[in-house]
C-alpha positions as CSV (number, residue, x, y, z in Angstrom):
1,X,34.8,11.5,2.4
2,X,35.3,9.3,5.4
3,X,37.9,6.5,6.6
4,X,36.6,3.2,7.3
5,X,38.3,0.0,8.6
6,X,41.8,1.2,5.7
7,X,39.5,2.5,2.7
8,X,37.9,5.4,2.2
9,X,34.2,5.9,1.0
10,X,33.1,8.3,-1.7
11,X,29.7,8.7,-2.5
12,X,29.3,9.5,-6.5
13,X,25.8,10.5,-7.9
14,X,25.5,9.2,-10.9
15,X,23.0,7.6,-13.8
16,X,22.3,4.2,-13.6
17,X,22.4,1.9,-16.7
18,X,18.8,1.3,-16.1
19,X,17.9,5.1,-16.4
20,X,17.5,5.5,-12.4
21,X,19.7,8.2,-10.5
22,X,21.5,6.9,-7.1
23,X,24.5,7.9,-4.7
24,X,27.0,5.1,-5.4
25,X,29.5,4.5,-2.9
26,X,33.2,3.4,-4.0
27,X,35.6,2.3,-1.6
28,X,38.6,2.7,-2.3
29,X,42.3,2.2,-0.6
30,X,43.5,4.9,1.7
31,X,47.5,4.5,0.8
32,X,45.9,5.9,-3.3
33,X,46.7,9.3,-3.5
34,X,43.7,11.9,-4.8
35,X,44.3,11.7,-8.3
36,X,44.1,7.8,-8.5
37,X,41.0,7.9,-5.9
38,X,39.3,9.8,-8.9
39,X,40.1,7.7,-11.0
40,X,39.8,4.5,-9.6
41,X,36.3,6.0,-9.0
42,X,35.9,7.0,-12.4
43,X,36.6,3.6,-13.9
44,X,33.8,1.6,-11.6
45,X,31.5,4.5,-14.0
46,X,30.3,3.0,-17.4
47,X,30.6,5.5,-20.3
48,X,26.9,6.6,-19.6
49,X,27.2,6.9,-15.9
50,X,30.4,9.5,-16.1
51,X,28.4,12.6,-17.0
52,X,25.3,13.9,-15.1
53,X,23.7,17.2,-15.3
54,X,22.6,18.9,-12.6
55,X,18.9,19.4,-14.5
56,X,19.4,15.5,-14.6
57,X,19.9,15.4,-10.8
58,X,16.8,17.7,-10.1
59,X,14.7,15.7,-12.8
60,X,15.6,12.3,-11.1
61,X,15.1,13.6,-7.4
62,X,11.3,14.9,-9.1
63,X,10.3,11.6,-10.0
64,X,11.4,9.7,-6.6
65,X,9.6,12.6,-4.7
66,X,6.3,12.4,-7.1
67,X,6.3,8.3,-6.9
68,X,6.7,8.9,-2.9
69,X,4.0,11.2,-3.0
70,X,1.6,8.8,-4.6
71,X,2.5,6.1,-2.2
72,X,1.8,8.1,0.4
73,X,-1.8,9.4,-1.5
74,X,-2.6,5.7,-1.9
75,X,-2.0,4.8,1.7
76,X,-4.1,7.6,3.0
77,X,-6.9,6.3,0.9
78,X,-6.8,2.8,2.3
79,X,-6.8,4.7,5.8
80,X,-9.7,6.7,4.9
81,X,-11.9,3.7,3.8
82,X,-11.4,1.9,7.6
83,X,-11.5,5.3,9.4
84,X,-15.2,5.4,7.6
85,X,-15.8,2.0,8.9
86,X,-14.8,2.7,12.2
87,X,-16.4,5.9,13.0
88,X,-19.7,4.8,11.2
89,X,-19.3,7.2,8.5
90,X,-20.6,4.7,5.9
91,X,-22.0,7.1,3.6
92,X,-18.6,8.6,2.6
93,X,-16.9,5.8,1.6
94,X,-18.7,5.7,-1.9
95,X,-16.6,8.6,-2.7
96,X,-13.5,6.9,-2.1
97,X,-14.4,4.5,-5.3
98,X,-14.6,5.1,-9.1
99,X,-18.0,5.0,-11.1
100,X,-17.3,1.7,-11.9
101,X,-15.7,0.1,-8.9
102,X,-16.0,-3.6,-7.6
103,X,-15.7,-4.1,-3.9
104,X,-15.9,-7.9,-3.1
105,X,-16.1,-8.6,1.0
106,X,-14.9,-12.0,0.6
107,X,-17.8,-14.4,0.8
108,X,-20.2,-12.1,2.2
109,X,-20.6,-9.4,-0.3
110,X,-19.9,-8.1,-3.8
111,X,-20.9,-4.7,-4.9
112,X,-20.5,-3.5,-8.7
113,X,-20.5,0.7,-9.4
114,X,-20.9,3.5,-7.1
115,X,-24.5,2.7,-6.4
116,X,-24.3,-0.5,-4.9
117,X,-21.3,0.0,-3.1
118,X,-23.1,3.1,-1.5
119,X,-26.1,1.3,-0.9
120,X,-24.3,-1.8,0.4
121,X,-22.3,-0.2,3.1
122,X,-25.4,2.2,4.1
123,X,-27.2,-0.7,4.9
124,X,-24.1,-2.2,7.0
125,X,-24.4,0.8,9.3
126,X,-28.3,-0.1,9.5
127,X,-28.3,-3.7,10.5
128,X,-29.2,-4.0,14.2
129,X,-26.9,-4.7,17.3
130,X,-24.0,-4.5,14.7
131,X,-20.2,-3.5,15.9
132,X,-16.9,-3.4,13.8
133,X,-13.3,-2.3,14.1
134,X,-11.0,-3.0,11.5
135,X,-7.0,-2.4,12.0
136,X,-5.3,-2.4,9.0
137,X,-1.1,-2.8,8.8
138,X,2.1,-3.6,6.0
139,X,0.1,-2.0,3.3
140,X,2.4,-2.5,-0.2
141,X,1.8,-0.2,-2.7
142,X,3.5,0.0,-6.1
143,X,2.4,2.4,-8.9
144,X,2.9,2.8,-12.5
145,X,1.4,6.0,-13.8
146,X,-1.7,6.9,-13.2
147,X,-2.3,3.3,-11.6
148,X,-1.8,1.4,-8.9
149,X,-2.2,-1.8,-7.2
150,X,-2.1,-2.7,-3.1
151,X,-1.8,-5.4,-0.4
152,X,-2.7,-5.0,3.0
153,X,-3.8,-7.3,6.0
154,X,-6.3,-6.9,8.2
155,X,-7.3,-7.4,11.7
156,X,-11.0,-6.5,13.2
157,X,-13.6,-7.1,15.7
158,X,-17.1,-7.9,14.5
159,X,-19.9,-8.4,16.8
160,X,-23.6,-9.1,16.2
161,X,-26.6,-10.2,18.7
162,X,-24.2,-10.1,21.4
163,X,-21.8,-13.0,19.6
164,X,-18.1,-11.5,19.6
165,X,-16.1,-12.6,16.5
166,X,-12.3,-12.7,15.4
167,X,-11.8,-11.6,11.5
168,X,-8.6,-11.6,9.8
169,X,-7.7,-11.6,6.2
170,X,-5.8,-9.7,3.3
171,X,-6.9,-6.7,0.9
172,X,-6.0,-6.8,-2.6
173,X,-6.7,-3.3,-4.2
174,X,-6.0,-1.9,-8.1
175,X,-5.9,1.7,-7.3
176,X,-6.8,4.3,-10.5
177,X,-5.9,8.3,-10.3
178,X,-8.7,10.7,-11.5
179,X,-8.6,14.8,-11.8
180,X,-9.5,14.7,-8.3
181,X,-6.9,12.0,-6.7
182,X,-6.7,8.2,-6.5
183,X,-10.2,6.2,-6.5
184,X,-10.8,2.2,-5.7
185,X,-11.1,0.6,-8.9
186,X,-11.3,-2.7,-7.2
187,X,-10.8,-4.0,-3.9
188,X,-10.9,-7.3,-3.1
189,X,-10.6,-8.4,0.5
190,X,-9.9,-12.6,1.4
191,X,-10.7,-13.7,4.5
192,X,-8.6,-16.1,6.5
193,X,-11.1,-16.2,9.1
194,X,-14.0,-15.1,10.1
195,X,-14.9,-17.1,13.8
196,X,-16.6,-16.6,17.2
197,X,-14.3,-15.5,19.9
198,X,-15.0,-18.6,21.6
199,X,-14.7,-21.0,18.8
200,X,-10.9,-19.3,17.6
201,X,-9.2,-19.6,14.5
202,X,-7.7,-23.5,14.8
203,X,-11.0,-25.9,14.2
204,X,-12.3,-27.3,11.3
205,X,-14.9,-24.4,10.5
206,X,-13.0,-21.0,9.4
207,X,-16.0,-18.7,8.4
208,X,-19.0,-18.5,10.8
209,X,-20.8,-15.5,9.2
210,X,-22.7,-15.0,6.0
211,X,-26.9,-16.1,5.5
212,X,-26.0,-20.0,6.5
213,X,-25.3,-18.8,10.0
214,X,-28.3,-16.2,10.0
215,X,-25.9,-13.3,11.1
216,X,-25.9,-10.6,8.4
């Protein structure tokens, strides 16, 4: 219990009417003497908030640390899929994807099942005089179950044949959890732009790569 600016706060742990468990935090006056801090307290507290086992407490701190952890799983997975692009490991990144996964690059690419996306991505490590670094960043997961979905945006460098090029865009993933951890079930990537470094990202043409332009 603590004094601030004439009130003082008291934290209550208590069920919420929607089923979730938080700390709520009653200020109260400081001249109320203990009993009618409680309950002054007490009355905030619908009928179904007042009473909360401590096996209610452990369950509800369970779930928030299980959801957490899968946040965290699905995060490292999106991590894993550029650190595979980055350090050339295109072999491994087949295994980051269900059986029946879709991986759709935007206008350039769109792989169905764990067969073409491995043979898609072995053949981007093949192509000749090829560089890329991708930085991902604000990945949003949410998750429900065994489930998922994503958003994450994405900054890289892309060079071919000596031409240097500027690519930015945003990753939208559906994320499924198997025995062995969370898979790709679909990612989806949109490209803002996809532009020589000379050329930038403000004229009328956005996308400069693909078979028109004879670069992949």
């Amino acid at each position: 219990m603590c004094c601030k600016r004439g009130s003082l706060v008291l934290p209550l742990y208590a069920e919420g009417s929607d089923g979730d468990q938080s700390w709520l935090t009653i200020f109260v006056r400081r001249t109320a003497s203990p009993s009618a801090l409680m309950l002054s307290c007490w009355a905030k507290l619908s009928a179904k908030d007042r009473y909360v086992t401590d096996d209610t407490r452990i369950a509800a701190l369970e779930r928030r640390l299980s959801l957490l952890e899968h946040k965290d799983a699905l995060r490292s997975l999106r991590d894993a899929y550029h650190a595979c692009i980055n350090d050339g490991r295109y072999a491994e990144i087949a295994d980051l994807c269900t059986d029946d996964a879709v991986v759709r690059l935007g206008y350039l690419a769109r792989y169905q099942g764990r067969a073409q996306i491995d043979a898609g991505f072995r053949g981007m490590g093949a192509r000749e005089r090829f560089f890329i670094k991708q930085y991902i960043h604000s990945h949003q997961v949410t998750v429900s179950g065994d489930t998922g979905t994503g958003v994450s945006y994405l900054e890289a460098r892309y060079g071919r044949f000596g031409v240097s090029y500027l690519v930015s865009g945003c990753y939208r993933d559906k994320y499924i959890r198997k025995a062995d951890g969370w898979r790709f079930q679909e990612m989806d990537i949109d490209f803002y732009y996809t532009v020589p470094a000379g050329a930038g990202w403000t004229g009328d043409e956005m996308h400069y790569l693909g078979p028109a332009f004879g670069r992949n």
